[in-house]
C-alpha positions as a Python dict, from the first residue, in 0.01 Angstrom:
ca = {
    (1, 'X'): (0, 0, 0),
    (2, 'X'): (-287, -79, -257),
    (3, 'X'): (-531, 163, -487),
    (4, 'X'): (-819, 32, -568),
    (5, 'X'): (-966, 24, -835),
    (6, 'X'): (-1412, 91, -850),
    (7, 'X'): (-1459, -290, -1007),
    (8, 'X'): (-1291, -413, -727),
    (9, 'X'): (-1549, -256, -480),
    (10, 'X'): (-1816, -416, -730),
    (11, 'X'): (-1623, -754, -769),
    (12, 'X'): (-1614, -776, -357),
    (13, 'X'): (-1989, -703, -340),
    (14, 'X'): (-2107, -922, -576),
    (15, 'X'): (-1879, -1197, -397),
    (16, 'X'): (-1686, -1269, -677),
    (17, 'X'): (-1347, -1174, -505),
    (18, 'X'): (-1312, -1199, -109),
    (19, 'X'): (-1152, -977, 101),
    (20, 'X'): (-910, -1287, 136),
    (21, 'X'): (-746, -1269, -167),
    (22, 'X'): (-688, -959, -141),
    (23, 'X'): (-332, -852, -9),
    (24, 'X'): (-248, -857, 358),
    (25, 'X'): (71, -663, 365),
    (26, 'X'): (-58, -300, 351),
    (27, 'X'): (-382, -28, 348),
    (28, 'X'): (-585, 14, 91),
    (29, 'X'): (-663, 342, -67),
    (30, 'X'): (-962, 476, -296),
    (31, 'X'): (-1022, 848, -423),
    (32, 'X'): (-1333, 1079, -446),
    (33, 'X'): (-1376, 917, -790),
    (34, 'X'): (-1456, 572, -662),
    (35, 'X'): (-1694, 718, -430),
    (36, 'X'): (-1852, 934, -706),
    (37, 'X'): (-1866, 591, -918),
    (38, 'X'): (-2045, 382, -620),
    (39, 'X'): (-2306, 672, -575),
    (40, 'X'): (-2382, 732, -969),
    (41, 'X'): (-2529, 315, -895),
    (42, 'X'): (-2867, 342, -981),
    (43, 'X'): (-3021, 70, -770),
    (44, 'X'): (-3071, 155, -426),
    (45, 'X'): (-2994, -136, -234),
    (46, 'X'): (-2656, -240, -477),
    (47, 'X'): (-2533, 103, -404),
    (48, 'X'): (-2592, 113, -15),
    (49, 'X'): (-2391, -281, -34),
    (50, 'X'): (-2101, -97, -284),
    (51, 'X'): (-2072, 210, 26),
    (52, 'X'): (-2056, -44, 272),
    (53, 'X'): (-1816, -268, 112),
    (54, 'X'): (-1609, 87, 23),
    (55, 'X'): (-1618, 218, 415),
    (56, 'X'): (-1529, -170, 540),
    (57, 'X'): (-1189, -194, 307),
    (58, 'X'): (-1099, 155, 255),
    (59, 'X'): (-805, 283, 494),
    (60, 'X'): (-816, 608, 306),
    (61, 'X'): (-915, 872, 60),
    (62, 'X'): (-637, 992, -75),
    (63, 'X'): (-697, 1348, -318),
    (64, 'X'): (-581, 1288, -687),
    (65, 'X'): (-329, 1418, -870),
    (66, 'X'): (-494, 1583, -1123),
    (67, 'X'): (-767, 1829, -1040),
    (68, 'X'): (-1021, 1837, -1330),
    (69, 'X'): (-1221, 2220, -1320),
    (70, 'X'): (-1597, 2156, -1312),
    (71, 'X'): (-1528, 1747, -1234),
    (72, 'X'): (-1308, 1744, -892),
    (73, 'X'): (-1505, 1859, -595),
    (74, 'X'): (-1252, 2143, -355),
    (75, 'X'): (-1065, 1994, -136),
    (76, 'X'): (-1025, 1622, -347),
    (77, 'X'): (-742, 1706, -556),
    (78, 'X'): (-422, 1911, -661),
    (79, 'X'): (-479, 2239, -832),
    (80, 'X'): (-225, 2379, -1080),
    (81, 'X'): (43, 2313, -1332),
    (82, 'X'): (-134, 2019, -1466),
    (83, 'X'): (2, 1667, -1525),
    (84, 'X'): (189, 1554, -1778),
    (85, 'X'): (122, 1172, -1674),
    (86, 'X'): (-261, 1192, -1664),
    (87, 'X'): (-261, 1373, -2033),
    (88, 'X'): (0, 1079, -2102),
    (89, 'X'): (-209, 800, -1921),
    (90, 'X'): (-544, 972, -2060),
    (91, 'X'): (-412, 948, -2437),
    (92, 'X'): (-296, 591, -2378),
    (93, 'X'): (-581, 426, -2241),
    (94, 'X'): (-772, 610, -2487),
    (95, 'X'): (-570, 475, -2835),
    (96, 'X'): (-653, 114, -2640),
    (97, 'X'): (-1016, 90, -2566),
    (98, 'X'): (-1123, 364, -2827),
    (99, 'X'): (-1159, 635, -2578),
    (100, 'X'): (-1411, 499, -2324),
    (101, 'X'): (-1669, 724, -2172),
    (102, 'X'): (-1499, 634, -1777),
    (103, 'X'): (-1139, 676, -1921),
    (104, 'X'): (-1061, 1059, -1719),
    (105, 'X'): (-1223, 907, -1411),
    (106, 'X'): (-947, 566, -1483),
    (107, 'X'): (-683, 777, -1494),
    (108, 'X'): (-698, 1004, -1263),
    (109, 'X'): (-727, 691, -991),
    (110, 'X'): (-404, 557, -1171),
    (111, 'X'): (-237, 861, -1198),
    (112, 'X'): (-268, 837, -800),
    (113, 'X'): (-166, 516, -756),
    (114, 'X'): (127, 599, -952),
    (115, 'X'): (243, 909, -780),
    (116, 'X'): (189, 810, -427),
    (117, 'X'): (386, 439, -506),
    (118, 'X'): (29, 237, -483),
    (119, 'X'): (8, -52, -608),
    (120, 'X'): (-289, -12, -828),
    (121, 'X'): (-537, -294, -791),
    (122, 'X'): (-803, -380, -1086),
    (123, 'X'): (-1015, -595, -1335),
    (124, 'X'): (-982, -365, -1601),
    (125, 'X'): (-731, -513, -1849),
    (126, 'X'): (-688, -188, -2092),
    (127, 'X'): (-626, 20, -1720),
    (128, 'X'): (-369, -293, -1607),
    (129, 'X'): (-188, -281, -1908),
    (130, 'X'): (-131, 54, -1943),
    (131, 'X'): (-38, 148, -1619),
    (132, 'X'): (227, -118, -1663),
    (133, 'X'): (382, 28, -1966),
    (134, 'X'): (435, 334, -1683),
    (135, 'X'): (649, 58, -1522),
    (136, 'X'): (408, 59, -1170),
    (137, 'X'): (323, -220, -999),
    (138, 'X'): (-58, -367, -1083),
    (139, 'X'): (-241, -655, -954),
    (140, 'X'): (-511, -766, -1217),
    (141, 'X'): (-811, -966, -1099),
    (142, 'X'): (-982, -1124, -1368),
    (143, 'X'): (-1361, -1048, -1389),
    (144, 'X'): (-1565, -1350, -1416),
    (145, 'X'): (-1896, -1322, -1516),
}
């Protein structure tokens, strides 16, 4: 079973990956965050592509980990206790891209992946990388512009 990641939605719109090449062994799962990501698109007609492209692939919508107060919507994620992976995760990523604006939203699809045993599926090289130092498995799809 797969996570994936928002650039892959974008990389299968723009046709630079096809659903081919994608694996064939399992479902694939998003989170609200991807959804929140596809709908913050400002142009119209790229956004309504990126929803259809997320409702064709997307098996489910699993909640994350992490609730954030004031960020998660009710009802998309795990309240209490807090995470010591995401803080973990957050403070990685962070040291290697220099604390990017998207890093929370990153994490808390990783931290998902991660604790549901997802194989977490992405062009984002800093995400890839650290995700693998949490020894889970990621499948990196080079974005080519």
């Amino acid at each position: 079973m797969y996570m994936l990641d928002t650039n892959i939605f974008n990389m299968l719109t723009e046709g630079r990956l096809q659903t081919e090449q994608l694996p064939s062994d399992g479902m694939f799962f998003a989170t609200y965050v991807q959804l929140q990501e596809i709908n913050q698109t400002k142009d119209s007609t790229n956004r309504r592509r990126l929803l259809e492209t997320f409702h064709e692939v997307t098996h489910h919508v699993a909640p994350v980990e992490t609730a954030l107060f004031g960020v998660t919507p009710f009802g998309e994620g795990k309240y209490g206790g807090g995470s010591h992976t995401f803080t973990a995760l957050l403070e990685r990523l962070n040291e290697r891209n220099g604390s990017r604006a998207n890093n929370a939203s990153d994490v808390l699809i990783a931290e998902t992946a991660i604790a549901n045993q997802l194989t977490l599926i992405t062009s984002d090289s800093d995400l890839a990388a650290v995700v693998g130092q949490f020894g889970a498995p990621v499948l990196f799809h080079r974005y080519n512009s």
